[in-house]
Backbone bond lengths (Angstrom), bond angles and torsions (degrees), N, CA, C in turn:
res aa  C-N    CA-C-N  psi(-1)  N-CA   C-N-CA  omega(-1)  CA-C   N-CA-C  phi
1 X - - - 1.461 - - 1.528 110.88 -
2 X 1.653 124.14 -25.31 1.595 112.04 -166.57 1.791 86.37 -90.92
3 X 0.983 123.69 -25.97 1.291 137.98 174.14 1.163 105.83 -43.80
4 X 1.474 123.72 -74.28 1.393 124.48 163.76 1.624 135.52 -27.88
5 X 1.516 93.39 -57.87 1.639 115.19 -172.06 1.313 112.49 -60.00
6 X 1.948 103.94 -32.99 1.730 98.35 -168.97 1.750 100.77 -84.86
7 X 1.586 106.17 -31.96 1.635 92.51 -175.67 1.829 121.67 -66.70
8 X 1.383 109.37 -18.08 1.467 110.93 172.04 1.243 116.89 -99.59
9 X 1.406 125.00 25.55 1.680 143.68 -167.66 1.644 82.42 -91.90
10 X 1.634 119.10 -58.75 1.500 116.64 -134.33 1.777 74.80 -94.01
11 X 1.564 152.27 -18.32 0.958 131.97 175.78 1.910 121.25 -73.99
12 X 0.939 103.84 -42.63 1.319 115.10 155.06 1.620 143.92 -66.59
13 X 1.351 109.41 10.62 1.298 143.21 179.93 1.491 86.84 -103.98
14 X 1.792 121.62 -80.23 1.151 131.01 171.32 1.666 123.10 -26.80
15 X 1.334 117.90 -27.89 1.476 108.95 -156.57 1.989 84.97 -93.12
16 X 1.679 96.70 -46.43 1.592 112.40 -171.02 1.474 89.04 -42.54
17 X 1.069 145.40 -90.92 1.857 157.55 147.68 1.409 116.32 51.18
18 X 1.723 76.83 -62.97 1.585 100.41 -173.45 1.747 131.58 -79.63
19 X 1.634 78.11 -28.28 1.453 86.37 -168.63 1.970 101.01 -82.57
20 X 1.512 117.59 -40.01 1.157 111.22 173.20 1.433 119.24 -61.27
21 X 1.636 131.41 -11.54 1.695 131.41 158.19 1.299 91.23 -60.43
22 X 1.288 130.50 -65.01 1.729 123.50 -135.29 2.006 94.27 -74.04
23 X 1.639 116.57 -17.60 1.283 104.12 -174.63 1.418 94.27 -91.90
24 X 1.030 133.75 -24.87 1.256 113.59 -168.72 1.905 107.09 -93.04
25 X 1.445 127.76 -19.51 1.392 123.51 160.08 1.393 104.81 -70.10
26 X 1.228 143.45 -50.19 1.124 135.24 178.97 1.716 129.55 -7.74
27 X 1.216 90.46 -77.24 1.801 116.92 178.22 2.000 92.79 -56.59
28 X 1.290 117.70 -60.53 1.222 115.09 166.22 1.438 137.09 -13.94
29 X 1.511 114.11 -57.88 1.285 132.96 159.76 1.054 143.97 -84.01
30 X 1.392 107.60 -6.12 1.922 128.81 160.08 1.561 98.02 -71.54
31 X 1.575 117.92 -35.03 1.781 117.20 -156.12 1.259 86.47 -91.04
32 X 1.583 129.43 -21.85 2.051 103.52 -165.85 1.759 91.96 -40.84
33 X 1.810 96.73 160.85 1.454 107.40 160.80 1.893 92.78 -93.57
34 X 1.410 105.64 172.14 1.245 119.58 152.61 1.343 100.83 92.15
35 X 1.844 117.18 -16.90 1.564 94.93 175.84 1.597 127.68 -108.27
36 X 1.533 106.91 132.66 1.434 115.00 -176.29 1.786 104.38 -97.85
37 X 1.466 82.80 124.75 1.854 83.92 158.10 1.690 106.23 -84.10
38 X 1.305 99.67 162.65 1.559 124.75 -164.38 1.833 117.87 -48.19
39 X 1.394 97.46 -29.91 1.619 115.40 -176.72 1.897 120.20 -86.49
40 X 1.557 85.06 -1.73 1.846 102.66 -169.30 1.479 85.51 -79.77
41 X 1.212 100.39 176.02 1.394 113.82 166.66 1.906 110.05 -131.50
42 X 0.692 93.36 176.81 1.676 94.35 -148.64 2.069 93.00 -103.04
43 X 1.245 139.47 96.83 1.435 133.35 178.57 1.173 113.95 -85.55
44 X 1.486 93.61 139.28 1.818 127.00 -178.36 1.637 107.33 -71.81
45 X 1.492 98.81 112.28 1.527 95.62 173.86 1.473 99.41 -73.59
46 X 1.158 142.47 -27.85 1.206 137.17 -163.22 1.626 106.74 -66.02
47 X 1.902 113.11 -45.32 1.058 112.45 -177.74 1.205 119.21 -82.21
48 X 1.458 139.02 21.45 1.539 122.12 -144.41 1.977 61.46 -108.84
49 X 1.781 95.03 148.18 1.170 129.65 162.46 1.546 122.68 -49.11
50 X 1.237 136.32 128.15 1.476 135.09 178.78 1.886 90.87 -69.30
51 X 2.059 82.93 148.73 1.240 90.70 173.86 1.673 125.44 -81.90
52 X 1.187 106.40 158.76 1.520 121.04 -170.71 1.907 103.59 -49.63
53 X 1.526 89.09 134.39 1.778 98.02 176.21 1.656 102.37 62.59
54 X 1.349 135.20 33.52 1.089 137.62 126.69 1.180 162.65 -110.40
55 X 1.173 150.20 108.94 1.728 138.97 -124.54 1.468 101.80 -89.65
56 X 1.025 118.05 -17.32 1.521 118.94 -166.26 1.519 103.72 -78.17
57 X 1.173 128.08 165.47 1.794 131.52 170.68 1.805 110.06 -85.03
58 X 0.986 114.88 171.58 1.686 103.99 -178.62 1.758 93.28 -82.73
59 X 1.638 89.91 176.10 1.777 88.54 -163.95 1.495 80.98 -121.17
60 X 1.260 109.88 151.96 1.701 117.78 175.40 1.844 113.46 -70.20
61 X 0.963 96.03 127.51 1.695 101.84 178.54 1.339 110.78 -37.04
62 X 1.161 116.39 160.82 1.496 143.55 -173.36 1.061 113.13 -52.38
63 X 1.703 148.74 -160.05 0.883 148.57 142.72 1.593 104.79 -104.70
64 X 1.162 136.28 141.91 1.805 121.46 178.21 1.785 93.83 -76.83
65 X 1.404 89.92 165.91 1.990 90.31 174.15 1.137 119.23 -79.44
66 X 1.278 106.52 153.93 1.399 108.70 -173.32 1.652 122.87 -134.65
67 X 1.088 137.22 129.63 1.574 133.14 -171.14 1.424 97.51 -114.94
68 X 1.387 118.33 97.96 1.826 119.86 152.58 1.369 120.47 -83.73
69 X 1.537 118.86 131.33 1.195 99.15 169.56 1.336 94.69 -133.01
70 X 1.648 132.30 134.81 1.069 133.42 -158.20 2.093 120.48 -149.79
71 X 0.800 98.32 -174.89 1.973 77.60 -167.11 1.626 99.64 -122.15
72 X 1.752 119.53 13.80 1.180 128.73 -168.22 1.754 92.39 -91.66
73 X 1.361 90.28 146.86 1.577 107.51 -175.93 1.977 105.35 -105.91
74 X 1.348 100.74 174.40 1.780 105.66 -157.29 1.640 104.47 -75.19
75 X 1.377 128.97 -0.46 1.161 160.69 -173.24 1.911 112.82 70.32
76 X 0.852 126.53 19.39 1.340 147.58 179.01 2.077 125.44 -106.14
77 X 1.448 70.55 27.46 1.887 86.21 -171.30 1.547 104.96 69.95
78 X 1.701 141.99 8.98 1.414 109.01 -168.23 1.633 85.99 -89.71
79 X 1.624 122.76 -165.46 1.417 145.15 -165.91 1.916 78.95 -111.45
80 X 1.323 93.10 156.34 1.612 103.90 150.86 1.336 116.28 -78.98
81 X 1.663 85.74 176.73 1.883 80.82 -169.79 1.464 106.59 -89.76
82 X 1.697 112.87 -17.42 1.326 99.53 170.30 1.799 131.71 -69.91
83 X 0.982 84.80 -22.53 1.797 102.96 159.28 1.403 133.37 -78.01
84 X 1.442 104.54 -22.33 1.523 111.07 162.68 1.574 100.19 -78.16
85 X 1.491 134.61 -35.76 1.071 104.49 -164.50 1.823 104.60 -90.06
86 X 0.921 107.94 -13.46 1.527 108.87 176.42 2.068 106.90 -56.60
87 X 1.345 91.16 -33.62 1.922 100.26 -152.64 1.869 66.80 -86.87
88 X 1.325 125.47 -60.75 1.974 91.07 -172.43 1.402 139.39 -22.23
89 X 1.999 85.53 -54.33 1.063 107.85 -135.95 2.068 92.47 -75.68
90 X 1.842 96.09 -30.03 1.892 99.14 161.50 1.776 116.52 -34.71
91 X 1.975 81.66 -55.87 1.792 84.68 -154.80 1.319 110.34 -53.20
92 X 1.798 132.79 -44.44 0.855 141.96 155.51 1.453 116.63 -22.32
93 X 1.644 128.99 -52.15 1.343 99.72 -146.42 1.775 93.31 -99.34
94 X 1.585 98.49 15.96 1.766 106.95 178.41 1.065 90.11 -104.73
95 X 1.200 150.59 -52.33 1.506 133.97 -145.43 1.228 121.22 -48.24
96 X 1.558 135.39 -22.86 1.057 125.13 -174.87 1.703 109.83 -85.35
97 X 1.553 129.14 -8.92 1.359 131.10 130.42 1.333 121.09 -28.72
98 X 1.580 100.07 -89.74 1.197 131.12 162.33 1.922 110.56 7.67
99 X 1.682 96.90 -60.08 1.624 126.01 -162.16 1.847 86.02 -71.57
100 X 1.697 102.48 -64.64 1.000 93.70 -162.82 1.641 127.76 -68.31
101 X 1.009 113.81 -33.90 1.767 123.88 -178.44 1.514 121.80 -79.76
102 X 1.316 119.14 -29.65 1.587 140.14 170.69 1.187 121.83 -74.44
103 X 1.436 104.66 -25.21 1.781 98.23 -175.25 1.230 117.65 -117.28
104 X 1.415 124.12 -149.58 1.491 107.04 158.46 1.485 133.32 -122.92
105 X 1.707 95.40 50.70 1.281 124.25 172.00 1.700 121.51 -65.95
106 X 1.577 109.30 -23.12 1.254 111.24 176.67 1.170 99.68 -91.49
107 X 1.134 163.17 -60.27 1.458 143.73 -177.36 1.220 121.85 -44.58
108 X 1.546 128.24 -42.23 1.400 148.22 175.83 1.720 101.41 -30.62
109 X 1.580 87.93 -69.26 1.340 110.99 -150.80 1.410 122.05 -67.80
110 X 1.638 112.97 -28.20 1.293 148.61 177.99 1.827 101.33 -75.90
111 X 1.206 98.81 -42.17 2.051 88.77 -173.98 1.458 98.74 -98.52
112 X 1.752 135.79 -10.57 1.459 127.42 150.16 1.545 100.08 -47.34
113 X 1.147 118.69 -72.25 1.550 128.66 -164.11 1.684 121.44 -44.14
114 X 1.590 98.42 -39.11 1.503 111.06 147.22 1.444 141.15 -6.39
115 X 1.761 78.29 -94.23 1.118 115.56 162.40 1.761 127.80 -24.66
116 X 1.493 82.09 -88.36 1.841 107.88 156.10 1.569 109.67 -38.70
117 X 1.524 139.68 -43.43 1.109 116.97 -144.88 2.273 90.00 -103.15
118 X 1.743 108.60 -25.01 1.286 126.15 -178.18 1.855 99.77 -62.71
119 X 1.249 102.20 -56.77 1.847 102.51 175.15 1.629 116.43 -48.53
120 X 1.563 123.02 -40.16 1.169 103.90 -176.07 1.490 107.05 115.49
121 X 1.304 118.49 -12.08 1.304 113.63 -177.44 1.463 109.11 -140.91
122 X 1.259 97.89 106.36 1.853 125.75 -160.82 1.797 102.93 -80.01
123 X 1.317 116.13 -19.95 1.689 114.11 166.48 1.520 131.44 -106.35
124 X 1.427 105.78 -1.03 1.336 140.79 152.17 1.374 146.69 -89.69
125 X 1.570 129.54 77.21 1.354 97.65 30.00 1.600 112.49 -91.33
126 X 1.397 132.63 -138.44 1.338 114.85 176.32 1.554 103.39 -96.52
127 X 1.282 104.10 -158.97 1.719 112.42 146.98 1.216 163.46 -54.51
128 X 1.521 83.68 -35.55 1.704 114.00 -169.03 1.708 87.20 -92.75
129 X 1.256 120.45 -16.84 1.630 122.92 -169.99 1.810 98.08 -101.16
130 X 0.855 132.09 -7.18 1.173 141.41 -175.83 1.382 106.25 -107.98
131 X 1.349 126.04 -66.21 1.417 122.83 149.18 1.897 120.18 -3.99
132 X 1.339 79.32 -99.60 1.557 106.71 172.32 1.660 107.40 -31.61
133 X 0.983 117.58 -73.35 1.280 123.08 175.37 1.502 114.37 -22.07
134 X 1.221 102.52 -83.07 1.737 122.54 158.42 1.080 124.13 -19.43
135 X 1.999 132.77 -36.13 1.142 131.59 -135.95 1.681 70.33 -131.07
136 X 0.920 148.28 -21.46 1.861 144.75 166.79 1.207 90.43 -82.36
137 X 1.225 152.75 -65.02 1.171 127.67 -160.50 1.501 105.78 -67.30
138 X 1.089 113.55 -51.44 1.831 107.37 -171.68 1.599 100.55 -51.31
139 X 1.209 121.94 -40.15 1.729 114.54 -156.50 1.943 81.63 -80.76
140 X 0.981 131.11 14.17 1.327 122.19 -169.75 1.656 102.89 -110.45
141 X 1.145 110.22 -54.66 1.515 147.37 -174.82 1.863 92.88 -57.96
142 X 1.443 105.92 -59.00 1.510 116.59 178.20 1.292 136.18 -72.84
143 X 1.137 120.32 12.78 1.912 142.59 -136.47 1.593 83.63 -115.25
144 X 1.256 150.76 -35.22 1.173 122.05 169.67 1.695 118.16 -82.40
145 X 1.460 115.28 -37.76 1.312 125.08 174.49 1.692 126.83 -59.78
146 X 2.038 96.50 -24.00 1.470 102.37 170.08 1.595 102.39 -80.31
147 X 1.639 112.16 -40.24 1.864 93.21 -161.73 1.636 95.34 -87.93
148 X 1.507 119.41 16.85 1.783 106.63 164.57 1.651 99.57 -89.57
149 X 1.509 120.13 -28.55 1.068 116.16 176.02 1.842 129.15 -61.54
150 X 1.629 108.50 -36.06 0.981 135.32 -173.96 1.393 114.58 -72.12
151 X 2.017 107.03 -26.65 1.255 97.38 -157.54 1.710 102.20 -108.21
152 X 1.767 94.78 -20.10 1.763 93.12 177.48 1.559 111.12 -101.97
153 X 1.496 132.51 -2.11 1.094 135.56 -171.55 1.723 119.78 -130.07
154 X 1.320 118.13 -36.27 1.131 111.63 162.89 1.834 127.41 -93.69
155 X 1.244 115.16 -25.15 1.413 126.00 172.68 1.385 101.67 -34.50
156 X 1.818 93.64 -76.92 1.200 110.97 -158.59 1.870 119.54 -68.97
157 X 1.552 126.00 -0.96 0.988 102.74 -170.16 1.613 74.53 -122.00
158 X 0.852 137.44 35.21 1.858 134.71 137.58 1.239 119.08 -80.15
159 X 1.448 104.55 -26.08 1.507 124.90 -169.89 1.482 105.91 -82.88
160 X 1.956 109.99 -3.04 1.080 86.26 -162.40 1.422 149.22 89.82
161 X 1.275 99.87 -7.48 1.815 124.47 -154.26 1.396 97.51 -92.29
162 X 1.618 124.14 -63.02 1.365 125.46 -170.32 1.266 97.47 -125.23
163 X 1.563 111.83 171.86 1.654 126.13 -160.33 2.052 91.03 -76.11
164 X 1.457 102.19 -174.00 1.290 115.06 150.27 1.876 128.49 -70.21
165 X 1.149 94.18 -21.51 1.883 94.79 176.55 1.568 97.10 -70.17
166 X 1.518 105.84 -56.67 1.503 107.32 -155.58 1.515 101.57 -62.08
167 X 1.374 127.10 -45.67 1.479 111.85 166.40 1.074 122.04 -71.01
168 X 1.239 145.89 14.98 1.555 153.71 137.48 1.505 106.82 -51.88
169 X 1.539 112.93 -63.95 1.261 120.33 176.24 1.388 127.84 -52.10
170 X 1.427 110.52 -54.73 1.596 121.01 167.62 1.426 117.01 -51.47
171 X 1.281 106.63 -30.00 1.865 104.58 -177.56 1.244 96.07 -69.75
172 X 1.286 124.92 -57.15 1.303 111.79 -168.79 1.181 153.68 -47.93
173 X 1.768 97.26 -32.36 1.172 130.28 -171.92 1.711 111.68 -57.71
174 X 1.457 101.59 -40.03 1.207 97.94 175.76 1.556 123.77 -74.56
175 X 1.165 115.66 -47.28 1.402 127.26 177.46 1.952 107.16 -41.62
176 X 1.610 103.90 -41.03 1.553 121.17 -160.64 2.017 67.78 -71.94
177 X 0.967 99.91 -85.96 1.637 101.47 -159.05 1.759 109.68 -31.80
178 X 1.071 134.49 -15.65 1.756 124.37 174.88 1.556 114.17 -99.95
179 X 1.672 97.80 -5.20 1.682 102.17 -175.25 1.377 91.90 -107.70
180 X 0.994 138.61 -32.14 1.593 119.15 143.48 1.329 149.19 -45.74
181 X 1.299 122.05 -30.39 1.254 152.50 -171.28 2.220 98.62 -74.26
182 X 1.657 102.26 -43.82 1.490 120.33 -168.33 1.712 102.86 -94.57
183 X 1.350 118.53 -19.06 1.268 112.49 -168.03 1.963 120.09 -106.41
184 X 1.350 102.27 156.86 1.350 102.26 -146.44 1.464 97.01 -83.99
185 X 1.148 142.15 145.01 1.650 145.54 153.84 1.240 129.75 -16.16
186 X 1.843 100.65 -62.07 0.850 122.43 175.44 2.332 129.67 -64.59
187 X 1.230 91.18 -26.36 1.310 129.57 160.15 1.644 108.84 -57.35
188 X 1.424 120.88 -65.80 1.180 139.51 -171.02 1.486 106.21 -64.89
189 X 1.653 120.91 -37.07 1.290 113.31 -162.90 1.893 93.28 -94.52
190 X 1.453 107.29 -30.80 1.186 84.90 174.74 1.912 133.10 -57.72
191 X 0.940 95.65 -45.71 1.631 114.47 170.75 1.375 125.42 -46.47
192 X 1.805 103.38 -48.84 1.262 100.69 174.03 1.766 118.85 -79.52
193 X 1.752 112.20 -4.19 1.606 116.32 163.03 1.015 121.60 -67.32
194 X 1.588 113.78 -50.37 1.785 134.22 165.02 1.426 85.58 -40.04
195 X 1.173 155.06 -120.10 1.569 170.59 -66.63 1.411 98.35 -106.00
196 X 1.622 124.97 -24.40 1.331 124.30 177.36 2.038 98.79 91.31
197 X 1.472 102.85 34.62 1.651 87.36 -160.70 1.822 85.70 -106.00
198 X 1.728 104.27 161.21 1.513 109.30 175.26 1.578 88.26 -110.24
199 X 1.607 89.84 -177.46 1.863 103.46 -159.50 1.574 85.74 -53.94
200 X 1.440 97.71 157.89 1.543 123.05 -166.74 1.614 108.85 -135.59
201 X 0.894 102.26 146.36 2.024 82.33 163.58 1.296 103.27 -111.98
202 X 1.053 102.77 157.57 1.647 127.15 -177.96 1.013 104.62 -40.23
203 X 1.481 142.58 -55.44 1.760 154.88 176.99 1.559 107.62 -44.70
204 X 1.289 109.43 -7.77 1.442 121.73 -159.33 1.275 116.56 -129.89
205 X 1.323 115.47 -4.30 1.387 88.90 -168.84 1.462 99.53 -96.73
206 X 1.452 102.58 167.48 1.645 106.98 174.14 1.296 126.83 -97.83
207 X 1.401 119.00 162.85 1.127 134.35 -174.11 1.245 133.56 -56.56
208 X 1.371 111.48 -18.41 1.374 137.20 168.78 1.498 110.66 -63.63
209 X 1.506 86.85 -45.44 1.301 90.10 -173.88 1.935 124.91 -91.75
210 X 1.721 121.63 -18.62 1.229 139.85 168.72 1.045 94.45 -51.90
211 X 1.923 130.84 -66.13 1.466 111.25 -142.20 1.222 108.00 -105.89
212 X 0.842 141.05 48.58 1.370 134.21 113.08 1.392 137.84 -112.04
213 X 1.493 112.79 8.44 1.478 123.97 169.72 1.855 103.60 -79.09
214 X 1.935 93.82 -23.60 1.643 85.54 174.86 1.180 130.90 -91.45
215 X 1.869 102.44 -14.27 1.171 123.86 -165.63 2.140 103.01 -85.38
216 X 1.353 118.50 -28.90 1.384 132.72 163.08 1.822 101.21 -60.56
217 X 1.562 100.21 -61.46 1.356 112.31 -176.38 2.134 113.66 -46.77
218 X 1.046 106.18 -38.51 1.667 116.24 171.43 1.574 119.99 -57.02
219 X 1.464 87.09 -63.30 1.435 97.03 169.51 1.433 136.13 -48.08
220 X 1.877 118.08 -52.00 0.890 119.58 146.33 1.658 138.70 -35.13
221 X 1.418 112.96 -32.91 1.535 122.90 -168.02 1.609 100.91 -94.78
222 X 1.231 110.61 -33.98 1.862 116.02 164.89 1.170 118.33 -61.19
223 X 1.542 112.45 -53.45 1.624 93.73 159.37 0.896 156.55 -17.18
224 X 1.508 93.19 -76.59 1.529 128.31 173.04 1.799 114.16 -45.49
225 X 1.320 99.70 -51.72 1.427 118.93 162.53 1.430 118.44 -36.09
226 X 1.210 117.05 -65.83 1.514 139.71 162.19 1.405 127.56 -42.36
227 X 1.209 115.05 -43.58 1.312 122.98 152.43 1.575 125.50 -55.74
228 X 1.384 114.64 -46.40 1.202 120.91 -175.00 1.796 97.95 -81.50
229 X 0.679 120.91 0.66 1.691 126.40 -173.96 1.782 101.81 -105.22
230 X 1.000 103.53 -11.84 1.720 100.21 -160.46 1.850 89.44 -103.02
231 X 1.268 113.01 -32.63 1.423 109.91 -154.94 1.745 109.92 -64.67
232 X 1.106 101.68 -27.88 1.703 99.69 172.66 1.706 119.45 -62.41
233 X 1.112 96.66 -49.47 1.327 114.87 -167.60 1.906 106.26 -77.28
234 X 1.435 98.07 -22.39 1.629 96.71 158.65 1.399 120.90 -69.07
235 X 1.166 115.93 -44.02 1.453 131.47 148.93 1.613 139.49 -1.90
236 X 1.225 90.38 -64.60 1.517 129.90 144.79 1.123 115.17 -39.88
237 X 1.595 120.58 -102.39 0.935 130.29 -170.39 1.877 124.36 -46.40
238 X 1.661 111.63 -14.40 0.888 114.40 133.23 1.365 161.56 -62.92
239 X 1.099 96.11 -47.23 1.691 100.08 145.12 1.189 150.24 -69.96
240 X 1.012 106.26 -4.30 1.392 129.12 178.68 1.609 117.42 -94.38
241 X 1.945 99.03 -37.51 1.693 75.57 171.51 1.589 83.42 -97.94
242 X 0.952 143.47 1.72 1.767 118.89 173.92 1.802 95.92 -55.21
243 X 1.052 117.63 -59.88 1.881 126.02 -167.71 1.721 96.46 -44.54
244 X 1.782 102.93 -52.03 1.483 95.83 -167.10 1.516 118.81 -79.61
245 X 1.257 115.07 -3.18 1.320 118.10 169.34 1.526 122.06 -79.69
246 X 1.416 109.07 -31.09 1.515 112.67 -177.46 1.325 107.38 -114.76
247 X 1.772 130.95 14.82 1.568 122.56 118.31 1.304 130.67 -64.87
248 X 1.649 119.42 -20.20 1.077 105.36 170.73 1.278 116.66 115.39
249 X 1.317 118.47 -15.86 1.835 163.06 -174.10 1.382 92.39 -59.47
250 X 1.313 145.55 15.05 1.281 113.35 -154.85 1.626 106.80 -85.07
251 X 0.811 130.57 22.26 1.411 141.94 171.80 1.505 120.71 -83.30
252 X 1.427 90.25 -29.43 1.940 113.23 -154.59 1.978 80.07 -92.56
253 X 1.523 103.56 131.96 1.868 119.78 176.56 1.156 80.84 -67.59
254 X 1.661 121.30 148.22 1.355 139.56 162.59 1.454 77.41 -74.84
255 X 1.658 158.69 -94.85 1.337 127.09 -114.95 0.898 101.34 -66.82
256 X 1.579 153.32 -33.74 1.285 142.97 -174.55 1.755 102.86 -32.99
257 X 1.297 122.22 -67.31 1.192 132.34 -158.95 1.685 93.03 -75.45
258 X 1.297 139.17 -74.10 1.310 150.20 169.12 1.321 106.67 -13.26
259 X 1.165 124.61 -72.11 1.645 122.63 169.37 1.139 127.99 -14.60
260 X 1.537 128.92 -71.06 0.976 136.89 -147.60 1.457 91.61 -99.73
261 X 1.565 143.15 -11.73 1.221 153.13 164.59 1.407 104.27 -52.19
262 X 1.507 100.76 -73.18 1.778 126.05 174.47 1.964 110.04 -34.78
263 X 1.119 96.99 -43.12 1.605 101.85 -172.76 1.159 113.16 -76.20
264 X 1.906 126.55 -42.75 1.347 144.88 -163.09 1.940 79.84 -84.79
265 X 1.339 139.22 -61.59 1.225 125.35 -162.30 1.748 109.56 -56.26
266 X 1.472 109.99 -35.92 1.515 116.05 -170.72 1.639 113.05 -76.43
267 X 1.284 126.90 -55.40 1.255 128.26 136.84 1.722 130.31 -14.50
268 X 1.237 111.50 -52.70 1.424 111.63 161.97 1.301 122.94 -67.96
269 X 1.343 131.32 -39.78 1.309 135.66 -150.27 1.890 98.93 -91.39
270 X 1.589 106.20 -15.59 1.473 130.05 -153.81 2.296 109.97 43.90
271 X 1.463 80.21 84.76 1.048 81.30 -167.35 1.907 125.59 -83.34
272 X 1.362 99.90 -31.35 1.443 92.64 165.27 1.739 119.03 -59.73
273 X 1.359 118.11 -19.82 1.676 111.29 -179.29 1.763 89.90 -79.75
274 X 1.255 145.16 -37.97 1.375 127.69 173.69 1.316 125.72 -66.06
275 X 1.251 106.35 -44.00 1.513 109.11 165.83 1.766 111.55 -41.68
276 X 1.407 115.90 -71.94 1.484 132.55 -163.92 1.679 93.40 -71.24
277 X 0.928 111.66 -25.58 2.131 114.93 176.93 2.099 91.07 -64.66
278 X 1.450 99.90 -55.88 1.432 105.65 -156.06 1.629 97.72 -67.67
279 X 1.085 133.25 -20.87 1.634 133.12 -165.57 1.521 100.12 -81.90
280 X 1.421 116.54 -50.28 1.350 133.89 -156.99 1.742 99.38 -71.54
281 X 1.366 104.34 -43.21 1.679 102.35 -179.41 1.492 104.06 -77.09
282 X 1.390 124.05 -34.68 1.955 103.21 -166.34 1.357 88.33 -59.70
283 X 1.511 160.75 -23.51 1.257 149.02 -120.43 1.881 101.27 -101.01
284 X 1.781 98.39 -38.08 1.159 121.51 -143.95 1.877 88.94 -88.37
């Protein structure tokens, strides 16, 4: 019998449960607004009578609010706006590509690093100073290609003037035209073989295919850079253990002595204004 009592304890808990939801939704669903049973008849806001002691007619109800969000465009070629903000919110989370592969942030940054790695002192300056550095010169280097961008592609489609494609197109144009100007031929024809493309003209080729004939093309010219940056300072380091070999020193690290050579030669020569002199002209 207690056997009994406790297993129909927890069913009768359950039924009690239920029945106090259904009284308390009840009253709930008599109050929705908006619902007609079948025998109602449906009233004309238009016809309902103006109220008493007022001259005016009744005014038709409101509209309730409403949030659409939809992927239909203004029918005039623009994008919606929910699609413009989607295509930002892309460009944004590329741009720091964008920064690096398009401009001439990869060469910059590659013959700083040079530099830094030819001197001997790999935390000097740091990163964030090398960075930085890099990212003023490019916005420096880029200052005509941004305000050609600004002035034939973004002006005008704030203005309203042309769709979103056509300022897609116009931005580009410029960027395509300075990554041409830096990139090698030979670079170009390879890419456009890879791609399956026949002769093209320059006005034509695509983008697929520019950035990375410029982005190979950078690399190559940083190198080169790098090399010619290293050869002094090899120099050095030759002579230096030649001296310490025929004192006898051979115990003593040539960079110990090399270092402070490397720094007193770079300092004299004022070498960061040649370096940043030499970056600014391959561009030109």
């Amino acid at each position: 019998m207690i056997l009994a009592r406790r297993s129909i304890a927890p069913r009768v808990l359950c039924l009690l449960a239920v029945a106090v939801l259904l009284c308390l939704l009840m009253p709930l669903a008599h109050a929705q607004p908006g619902v007609i049973s079948p025998g109602d008849e449906v009233p004309d806001a238009t016809s309902a009578p103006a109220a008493p002691g007022s001259g005016n007619a009744a005014q038709p109800a409101a509209d309730p609010f409403r949030l659409n969000i939809g992927l239909e465009g203004s029918g005039n070629g623009q994008v919606s706006v929910a699609v413009q903000i989607v295509l930002i919110m892309t460009l944004l989370s590329v741009a720091p590509s964008i920064v690096l592969l398009m401009t001439s942030f990869t060469r910059i940054v590659i013959v700083l690093g040079f530099v830094r790695t030819a001197l001997g002192t790999p935390s000097a300056p740091s990163n964030q100073i090398v960075v930085g550095l890099s990212l003023f010169l490019t916005f420096f280097l880029m200052g005509p290609v941004f305000d050609r961008v600004h002035k034939e592609a973004i002006t005008p489609y704030l203005d309203q003037q042309i769709t979103s494609a056509e300022a897609m197109d116009r931005a580009s144009q410029p960027l395509k035209d300075f990554m041409l100007k830096q990139t090698r031929t030979r670079d170009l024809e390879y890419f456009l073989e890879l791609g399956g493309y026949g002769p093209t003209a320059v006005r034509d080729l695509p983008m697929r295919v520019v950035i990375p004939a410029f982005v190979v093309s950078e690399l190559q010219t940083a190198f080169q850079m790098g090399f010619l940056l290293f050869l002094p300072f090899l120099v050095i380091d030759f002579l230096v253990s030649s001296v310490l070999m025929a004192l006898g020193m051979m115990m003593m690290p040539p960079v110990t002595v090399a270092l402070p050579l490397k720094l007193l030669l770079f300092v004299l020569v004022d070498g960061w204004h040649l370096v940043v002199q030499s970056i600014v002209r391959s561009f030109a």
